[in-house]
N, C-alpha and C positions, 0 to 999 in steps of 0.2 A: 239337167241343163239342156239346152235346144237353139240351136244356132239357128238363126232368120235366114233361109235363103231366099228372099224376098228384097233382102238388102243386100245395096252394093257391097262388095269388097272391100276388105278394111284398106285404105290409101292415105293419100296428100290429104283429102279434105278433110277425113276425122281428127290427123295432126296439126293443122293449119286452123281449123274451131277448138281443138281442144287450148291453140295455144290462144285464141284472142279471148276464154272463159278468165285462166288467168289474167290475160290483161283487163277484161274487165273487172274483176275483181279489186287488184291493182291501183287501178283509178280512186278509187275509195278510200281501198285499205294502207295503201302509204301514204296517201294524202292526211289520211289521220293519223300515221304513226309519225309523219316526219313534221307537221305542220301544225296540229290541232293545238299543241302547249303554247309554242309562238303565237298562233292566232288568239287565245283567251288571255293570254298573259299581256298581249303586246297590242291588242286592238279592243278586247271586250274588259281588261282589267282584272281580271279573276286572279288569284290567287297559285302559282303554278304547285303547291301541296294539294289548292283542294282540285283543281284540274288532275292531279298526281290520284290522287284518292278515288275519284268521281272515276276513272280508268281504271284503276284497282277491285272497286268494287262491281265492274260490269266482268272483269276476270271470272269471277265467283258467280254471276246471275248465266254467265256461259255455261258453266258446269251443268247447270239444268236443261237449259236452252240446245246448249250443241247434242246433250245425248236424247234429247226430245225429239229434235227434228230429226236425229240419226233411226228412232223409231220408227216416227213417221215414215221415212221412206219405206225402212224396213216393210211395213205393213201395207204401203201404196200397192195399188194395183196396177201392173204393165199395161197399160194403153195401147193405142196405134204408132203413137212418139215413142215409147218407151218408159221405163219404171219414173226414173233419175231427168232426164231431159226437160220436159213439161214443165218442172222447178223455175227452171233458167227463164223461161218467156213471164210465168208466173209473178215473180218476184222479182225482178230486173227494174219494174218501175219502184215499188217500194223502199230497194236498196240506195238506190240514185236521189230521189228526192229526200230519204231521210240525211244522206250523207251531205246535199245541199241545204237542208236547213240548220245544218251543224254550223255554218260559217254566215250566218247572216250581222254583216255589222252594221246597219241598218237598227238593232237592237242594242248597243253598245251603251246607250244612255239608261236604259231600264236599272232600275232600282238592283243592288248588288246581289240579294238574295234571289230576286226574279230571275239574273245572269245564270247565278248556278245550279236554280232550278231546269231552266230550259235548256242547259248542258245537259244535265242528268236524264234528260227524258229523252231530249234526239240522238244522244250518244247514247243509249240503251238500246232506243228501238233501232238505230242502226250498225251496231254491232252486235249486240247479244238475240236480236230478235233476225231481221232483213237480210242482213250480210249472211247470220246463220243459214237462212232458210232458203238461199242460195248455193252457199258455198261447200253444205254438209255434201245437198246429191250432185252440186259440180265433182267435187272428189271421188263420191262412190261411183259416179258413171262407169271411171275407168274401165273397172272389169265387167263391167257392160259393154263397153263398145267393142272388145274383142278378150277371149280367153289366151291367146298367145302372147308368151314371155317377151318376146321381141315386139311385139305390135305395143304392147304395154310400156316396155322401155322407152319405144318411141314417144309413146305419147305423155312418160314425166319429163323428157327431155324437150318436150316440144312447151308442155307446163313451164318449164324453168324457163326456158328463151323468153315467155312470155312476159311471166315476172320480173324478167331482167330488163324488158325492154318498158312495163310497163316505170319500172323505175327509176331510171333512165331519165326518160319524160320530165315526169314528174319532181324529180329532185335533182335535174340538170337544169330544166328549160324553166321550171317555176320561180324558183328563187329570180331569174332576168328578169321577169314580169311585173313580181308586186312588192318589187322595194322603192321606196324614195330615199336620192341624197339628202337629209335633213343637216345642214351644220357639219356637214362632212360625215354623217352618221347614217347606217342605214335604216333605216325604218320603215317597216311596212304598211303598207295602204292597203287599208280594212276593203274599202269597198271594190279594190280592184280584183280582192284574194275571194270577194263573193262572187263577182264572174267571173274566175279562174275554177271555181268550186262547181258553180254549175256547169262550166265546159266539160270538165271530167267529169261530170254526173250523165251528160248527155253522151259523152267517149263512151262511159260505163254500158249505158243501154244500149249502143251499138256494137260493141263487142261481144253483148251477151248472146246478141237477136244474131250475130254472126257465129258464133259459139251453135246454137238450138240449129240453124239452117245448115251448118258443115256437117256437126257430130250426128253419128247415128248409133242408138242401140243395135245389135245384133246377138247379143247373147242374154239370154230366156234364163235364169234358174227356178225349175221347178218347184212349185208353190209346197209348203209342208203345212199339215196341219199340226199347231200347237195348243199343249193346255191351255188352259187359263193361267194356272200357276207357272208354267214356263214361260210365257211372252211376257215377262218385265221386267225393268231395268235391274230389280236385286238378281235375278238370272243374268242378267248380263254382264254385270258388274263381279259376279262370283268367276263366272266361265273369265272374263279378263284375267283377273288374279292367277289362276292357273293356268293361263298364257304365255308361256314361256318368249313364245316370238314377240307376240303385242308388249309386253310391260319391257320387252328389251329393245323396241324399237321405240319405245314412249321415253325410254332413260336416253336412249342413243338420240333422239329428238330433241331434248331437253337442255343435252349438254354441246350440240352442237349448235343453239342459237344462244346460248351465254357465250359460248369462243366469236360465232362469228358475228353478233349483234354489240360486244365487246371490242371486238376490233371494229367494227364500223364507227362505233361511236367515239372511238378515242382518236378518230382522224380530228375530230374539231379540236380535239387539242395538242397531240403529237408534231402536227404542220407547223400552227400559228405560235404555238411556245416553245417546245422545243426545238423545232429549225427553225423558226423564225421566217416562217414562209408560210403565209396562208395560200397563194396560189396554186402550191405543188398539191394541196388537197385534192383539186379538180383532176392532173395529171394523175392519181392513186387511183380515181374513179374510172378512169380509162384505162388502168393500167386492169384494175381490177373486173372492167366490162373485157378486157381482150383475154383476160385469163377466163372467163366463165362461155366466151365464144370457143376458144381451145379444145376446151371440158365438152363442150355441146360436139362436138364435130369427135372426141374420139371416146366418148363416154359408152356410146350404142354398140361396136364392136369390139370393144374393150369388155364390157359386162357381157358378152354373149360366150367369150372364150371363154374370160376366166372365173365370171358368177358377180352378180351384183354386190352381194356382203363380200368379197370378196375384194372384189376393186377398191368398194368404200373404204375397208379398212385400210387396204395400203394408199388412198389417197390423205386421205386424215393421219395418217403417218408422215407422209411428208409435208403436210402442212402444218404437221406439230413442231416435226424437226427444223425446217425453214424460221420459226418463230423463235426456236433455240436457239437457232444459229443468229439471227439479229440481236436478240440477247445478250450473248455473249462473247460478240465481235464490237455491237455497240456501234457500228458507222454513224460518222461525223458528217459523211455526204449524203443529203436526201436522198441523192437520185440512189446511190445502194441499198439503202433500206425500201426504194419503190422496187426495187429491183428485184430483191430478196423476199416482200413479201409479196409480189406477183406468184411466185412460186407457191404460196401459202394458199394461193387465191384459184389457182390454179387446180390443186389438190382440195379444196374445198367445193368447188366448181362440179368437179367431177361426182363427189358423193352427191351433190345438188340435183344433180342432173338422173342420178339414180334412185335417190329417195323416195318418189311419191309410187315408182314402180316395185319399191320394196313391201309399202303398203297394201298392193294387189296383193303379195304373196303370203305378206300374212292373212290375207280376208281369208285366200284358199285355205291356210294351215287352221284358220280358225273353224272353218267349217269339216275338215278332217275331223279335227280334233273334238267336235261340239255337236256334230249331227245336225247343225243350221246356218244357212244360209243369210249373213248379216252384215253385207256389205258398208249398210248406212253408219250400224251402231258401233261398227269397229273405227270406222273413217270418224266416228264423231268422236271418238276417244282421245285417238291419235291429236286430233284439232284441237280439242281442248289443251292435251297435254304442251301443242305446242305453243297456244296463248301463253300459259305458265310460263312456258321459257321465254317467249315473249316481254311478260311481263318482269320476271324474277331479273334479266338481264339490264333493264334499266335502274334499278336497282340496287344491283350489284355493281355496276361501275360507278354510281353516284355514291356507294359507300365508300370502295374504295376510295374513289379522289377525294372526302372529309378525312379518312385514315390519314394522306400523306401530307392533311393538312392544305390542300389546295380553295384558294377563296381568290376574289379580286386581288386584291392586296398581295397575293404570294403567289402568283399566276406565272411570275419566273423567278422567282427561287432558284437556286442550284438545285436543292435539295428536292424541291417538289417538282423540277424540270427532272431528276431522276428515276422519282416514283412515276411521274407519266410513262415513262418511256418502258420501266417494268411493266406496269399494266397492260401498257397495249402490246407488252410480246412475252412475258411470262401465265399469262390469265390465257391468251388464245393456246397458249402451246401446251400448256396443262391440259386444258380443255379438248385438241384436238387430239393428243394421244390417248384420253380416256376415251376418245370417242371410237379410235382406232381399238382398243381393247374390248369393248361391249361388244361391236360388231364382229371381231373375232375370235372372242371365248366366251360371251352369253349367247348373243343373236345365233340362233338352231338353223336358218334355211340358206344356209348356203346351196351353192351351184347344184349338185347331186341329188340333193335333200327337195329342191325348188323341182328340179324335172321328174324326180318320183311322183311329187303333189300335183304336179298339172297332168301328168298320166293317169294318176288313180281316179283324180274328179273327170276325167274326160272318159273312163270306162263305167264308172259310179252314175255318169248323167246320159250316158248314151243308154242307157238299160232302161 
């Protein structure tokens, strides 16, 4: 390893690009998680099973994709920009335009099967291909822009603000823009949500090209020469398997975006059918933006004292117990239950804000433990696994709501206004104390374990 003293000091400006990467990314990628269904169901007519599917199945063309690009870096050669960086300028226009030809309703009249083909190809090429071939060495950078534990915290915690803010945006300010009152009904306006689509495509390329101009590589890992028979992916894929750290931060990953993608989803109906308030919805989103501002401001020396797996666990502990306690108190007043799971949000915030700094530390343990240096192909595991959870979690809550019986017609039930209200705090609290469990009796790199690893690779690379 070889640290650039050619480049500035790791600062403000690597946290302040690293955070507008995620925001670009952002721009995209919750535009298509929060919008895409609504837009083919409600503007182009499609089907929202085969929109469900046509999503499902780029899950699986990821799997190849995300650990391809994750190669590729691997084997990229260091530049004057760096390994990882040159990505971003690279591929910033491909991501944006594909993501803008995903929403053209302009197209709306084309014959039905022509609709679901030209879903299936722009939604491939910009997620499984574009989005990929950005987003793998946006993540790997990390431990490129600096080897220190704290510089690193910083910069998942500056990631997270990013994400938070890019979502924000996008699922506060969007919905004002491209609804029409029809009949007292809202309805959206196809072609306003097509410039709305290309503004975020254009947001996108500017955060990226501010992303490539802040961040700077400074940390070098010396090149290894590899067999033939070692550099691929069934080596990669074996070394994973006996990764203690990696397959426990892929489970730990997994099962905290079914709790918290769970409880996001069930505000669209916790508000409007069980309190019988859809406005308090908006008030949970502010409740829940001021609990991940909290998390940001005391996540940095909170994880320096006591260890990143460390904190995680105990915040996913109380944000399991939080969900308990709504449970089985049951408040009748909205404002307690926004109250109570602020605190959920709060302790979920926190593991948020240390998460992508965990993934540095397993790249180190992986290269301890593997004799190679594989930033990309571990980061590209991790992503995949978290699509999966991604995907498994919308899912899982539309099972659940056919279980309790929930359809138009039974949308207030007593009985199905009950099982809402399970769902969205028995599924998160299960979820958040398993999650507290992996990270503190599988996940291996706790606080001690973390500073032995960045000493040995900083004696191991100084040689």
């Amino acid at each position: 390893m070889k640290i650039s003293s050619n480049v500035r000091p790791f600062g403000i400006k690597d946290k302040l690009g690293y955070l507008f990467g995620d925001f670009g990314n952002d721009f995209t990628f919750i535009l298509s998680s929060s919008f895409l269904m609504k837009f083919y169901t409600d503007v182009m007519g499609v089907s929202p099973a085969v929109v469900g599917t046509i999503m499902a199945i780029a899950r699986f063309v990821d799997a190849f994709t995300d650990v391809t690009m994750g190669r590729i870096c691997d084997r990229s050669k260091t530049t004057k920009n760096g390994k990882f960086r040159p990505w971003l300028l690279r591929m910033c226009g491909p991501v944006a335009l594909s993501s803008f030809l995903m929403y053209q309703s302009s197209l709306a009249g084309l014959p039905y099967a022509a609709k679901v083909i030209y879903l299936f190809i722009t939604y491939i090429l910009w997620g499984s291909v574009f989005y990929t071939s950005v987003n793998i060495p946006y993540g790997s950078m990390a431990s490129a822009i600096s080897n220190n534990p704290d510089d690193r915290q910083s910069l998942s915690t500056y990631r997270s603000m990013g994400a938070m803010l890019a979502g924000a945006f996008v699922t506060a300010v969007i919905p004002l823009v491209v609804y029409d009152k029809v009949n007292g009904k809202d309805i959206m306006n196809g072609g306003r949500f097509t410039i709305v689509a290309g503004v975020c495509s254009v947001l996108a390329i500017a955060c990226y090209i501010l992303c490539y101009s802040l961040v700077r590589e400074r940390v070098t890992f010396n090149s290894q020469p590899l067999k033939h028979t070692d550099n691929n992916v069934f080596r990669m894929l074996g070394n994973a398997v006996k990764n203690r750290a990696l397959i426990s931060i892929i489970v730990a990953s997994v099962v905290m975006l079914l709790a918290q993608l769970t409880l996001q989803q069930m505000t669209n109906y916790i508000y409007p059918n069980y309190y019988g308030n859809a406005s308090m919805q908006s008030v949970s989103t502010l409740a829940m933006s001021g609990g991940m501002i909290v998390a940001a401001f005391v996540a940095k020396p909170l994880a320096r004292k006591f260890g990143k797996a460390e904190l995680s666990a105990f915040s996913n502990l109380l944000a399991g117990l939080g969900s308990f306690l709504i449970y089985f108190i049951r408040p009748q007043n909205v404002w307690v239950y926004i109250a109570i799971q602020t605190i959920c949000w709060l302790g979920l915030g926190v593991f948020s804000m240390v998460s992508w700094a965990l993934i540095t530390d397993v790249i180190d343990y992986s290269e301890i433990k593997n004799g190679v240096r594989e930033d990309g192909s571990v980061y590209a595991l991790y992503s995949f696994a978290r699509k999966l959870g991604q995907a498994a979690a919308s899912g899982v809550t539309g099972a659940l709501l056919t279980a309790i019986g929930y359809s138009e017609a039974t949308a207030f039930d007593r009985n199905v206004l009950e099982g809402i209200f399970d769902i969205s705090t028995l599924v998160p609290a299960v979820g958040f104390i398993l999650l507290a469990l992996v990270l503190w009796f599988w996940y291996p790199l706790h606080k001690k374990q973390v500073n032995e690893n960045v000493e040995f690779l900083n004696k191991k690379h100084s040689k």
